[in-house]
C-alpha positions in Angstrom: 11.3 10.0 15.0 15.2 9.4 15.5 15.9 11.4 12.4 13.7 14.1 13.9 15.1 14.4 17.2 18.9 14.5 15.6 18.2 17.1 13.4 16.7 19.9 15.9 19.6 18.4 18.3 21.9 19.0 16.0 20.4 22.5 15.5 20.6 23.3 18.7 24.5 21.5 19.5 26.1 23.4 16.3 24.4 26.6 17.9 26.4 25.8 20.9 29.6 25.0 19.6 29.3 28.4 17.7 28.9 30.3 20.9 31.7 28.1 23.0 34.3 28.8 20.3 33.1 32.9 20.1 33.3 33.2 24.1 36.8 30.9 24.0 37.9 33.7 21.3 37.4 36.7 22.8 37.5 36.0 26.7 40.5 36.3 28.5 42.2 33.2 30.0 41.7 34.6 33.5 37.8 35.2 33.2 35.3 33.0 35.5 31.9 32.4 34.8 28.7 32.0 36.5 27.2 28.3 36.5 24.9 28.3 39.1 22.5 31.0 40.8 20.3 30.8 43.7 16.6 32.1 43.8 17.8 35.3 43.4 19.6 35.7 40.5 22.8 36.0 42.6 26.0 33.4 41.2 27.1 31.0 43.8 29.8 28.4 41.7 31.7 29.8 39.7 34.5 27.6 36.6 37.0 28.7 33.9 36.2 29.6 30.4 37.1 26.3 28.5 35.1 24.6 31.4 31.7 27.0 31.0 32.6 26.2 26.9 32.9 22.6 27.2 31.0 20.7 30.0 27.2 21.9 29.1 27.7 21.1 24.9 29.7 17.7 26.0 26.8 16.7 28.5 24.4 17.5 25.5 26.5 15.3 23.0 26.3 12.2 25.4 22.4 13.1 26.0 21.9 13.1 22.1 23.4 9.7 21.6 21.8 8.2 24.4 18.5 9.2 23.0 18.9 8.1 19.5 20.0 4.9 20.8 17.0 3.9 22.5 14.9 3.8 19.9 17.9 1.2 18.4 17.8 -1.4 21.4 16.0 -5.1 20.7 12.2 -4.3 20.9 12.3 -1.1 21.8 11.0 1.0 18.7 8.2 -0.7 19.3 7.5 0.7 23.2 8.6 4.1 22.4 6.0 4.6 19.3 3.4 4.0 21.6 4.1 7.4 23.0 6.4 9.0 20.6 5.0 12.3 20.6 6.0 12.8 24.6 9.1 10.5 23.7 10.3 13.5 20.8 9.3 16.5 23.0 11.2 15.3 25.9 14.5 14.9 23.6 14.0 18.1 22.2 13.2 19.7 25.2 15.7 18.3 27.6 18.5 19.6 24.7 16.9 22.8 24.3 17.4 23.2 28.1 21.2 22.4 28.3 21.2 25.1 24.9 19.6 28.0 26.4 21.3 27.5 29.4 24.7 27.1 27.8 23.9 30.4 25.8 23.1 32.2 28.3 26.1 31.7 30.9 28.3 32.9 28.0 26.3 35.8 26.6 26.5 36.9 30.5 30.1 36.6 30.5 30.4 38.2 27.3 28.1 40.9 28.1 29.2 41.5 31.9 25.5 42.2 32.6 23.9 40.6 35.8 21.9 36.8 34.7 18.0 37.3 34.8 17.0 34.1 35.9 13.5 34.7 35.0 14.6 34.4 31.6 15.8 30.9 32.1 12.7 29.8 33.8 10.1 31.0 31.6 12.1 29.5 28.7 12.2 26.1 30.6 8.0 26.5 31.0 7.8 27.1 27.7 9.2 23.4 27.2 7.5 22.3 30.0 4.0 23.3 28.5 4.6 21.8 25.4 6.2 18.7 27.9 2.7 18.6 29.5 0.9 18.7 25.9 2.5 15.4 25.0 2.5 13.9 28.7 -1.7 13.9 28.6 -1.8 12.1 25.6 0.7 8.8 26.2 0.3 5.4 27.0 1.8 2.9 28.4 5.6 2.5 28.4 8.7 1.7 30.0 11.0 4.7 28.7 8.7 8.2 29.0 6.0 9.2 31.2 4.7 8.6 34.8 6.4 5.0 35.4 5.7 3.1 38.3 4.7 -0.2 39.2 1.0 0.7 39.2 1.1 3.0 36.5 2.7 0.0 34.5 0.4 -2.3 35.1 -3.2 -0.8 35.1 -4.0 1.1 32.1 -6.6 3.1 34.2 -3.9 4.1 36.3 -1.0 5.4 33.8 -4.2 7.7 32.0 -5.0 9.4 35.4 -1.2 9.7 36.0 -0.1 11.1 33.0 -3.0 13.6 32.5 -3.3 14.6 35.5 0.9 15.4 35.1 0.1 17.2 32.1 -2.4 19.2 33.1 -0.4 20.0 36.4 2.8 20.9 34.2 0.8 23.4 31.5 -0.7 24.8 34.6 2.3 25.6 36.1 4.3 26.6 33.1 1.6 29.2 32.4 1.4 30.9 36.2 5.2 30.5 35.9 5.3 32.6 32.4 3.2 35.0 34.2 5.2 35.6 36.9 8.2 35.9 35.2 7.0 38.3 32.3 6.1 40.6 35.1 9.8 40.6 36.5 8.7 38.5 39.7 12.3 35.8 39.4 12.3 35.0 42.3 8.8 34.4 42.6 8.6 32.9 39.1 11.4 30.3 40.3 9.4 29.3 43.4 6.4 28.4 41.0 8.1 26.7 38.9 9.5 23.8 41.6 6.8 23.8 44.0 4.3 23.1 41.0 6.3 20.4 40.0 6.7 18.6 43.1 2.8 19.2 44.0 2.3 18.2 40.3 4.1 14.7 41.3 2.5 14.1 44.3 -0.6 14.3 42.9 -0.2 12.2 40.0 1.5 9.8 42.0 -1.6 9.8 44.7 -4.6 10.2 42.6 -3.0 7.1 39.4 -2.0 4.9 43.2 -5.9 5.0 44.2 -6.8 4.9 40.5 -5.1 1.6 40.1 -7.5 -1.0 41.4 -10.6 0.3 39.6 -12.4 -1.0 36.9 -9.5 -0.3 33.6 -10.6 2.3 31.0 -11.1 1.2 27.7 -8.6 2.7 24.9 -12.1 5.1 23.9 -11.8 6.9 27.1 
């Protein structure tokens, strides 16, 4: 699992360091790039090129050793193999985020063309199906998942937690996909958050009123 998740990260933080050094190249000292965008595509903060080229790939580095210490800590393998599948998407997916995001502020830069948000959405749905995938199939842990102290300690309440999660997230990455292959951004970004939070709330809800029942058995 650890070698695993270092190997794609390290896929993904070479591709990074590639870019950073390319942009650091050929853009002048004077340029400013876009970090941040409201719903509309439109740039609100704006930084200098060695910051764009250094604060997403150094924020991935820390993220990457974090991770693969985890696994490391006294008794911990043991928790995080109960749901390593989720434990390994959400690695992989939280440092192809910071990746794609990265890429993309200095390909606009580069480029001089407008950011299409939509692009960076549907890419982060794209993780968050395969997030939700993984979520509807864990158990009980204290590292990944829907943690809290009901979910922790009824099993009947971290299954109705985590799949209904998981089936909230895939729904929403796939209306969000949809919106934003049809050119609907802002639209697109809207789904995105306001099925997460709903997404939330009703896992949180539905696993809270779950938790006193009769447990499930590790068949169902």
């Amino acid at each position: 699992m650890i070698k695993l998740g270092l190997a794609w990260s390290l896929v993904i933080w070479t591709l990074m360091i590639a870019v950073s050094v390319f942009a650091l190249i050929v853009l002048p000292d004077e340029a400013r790039l876009a970090l941040h965008w409201d719903v509309q595509g439109t740039p609100g903060n704006y930084a200098n090129k060695w910051s764009a080229a250094i604060a997403l790939p150094l924020t991935a580095a820390l993220m990457i050793c974090f991770l693969a210490l985890i696994p490391m800590l006294p008794g911990q393998r043991k928790v995080i193999e109960k749901s390593s599948q989720l434990f390994l998407t959400g690695w992989i997916c939280s440092i192809a985020v910071l990746g794609f995001v990265h890429i993309i502020i200095l390909v606009n830069a580069l480029s001089g063309e407008q950011i299409s948000l939509g692009l960076i959405i549907g890419f982060a749905s794209l993780l968050l199906l395969l997030l939700g995938n993984a979520m509807a199939r864990s158990k009980p842990n204290a590292w990944v998942g829907i943690r809290t102290p009901w979910t922790l300690r009824s099993n009947r309440s971290w299954i109705v937690a985590n799949r209904t999660a998981g089936i909230g997230l895939m729904l929403t990455a796939v209306v969000t996909i949809m919106l934003a292959t049809v050119s609907r951004d802002q639209w697109a970004t809207y789904s995105y958050f306001i099925g997460n939070v709903v997404t939330l709330i009703l896992s949180l809800a539905l696993s809270y009123q779950a938790a006193g029942k009769k447990p499930y058995t590790d068949s169902d």
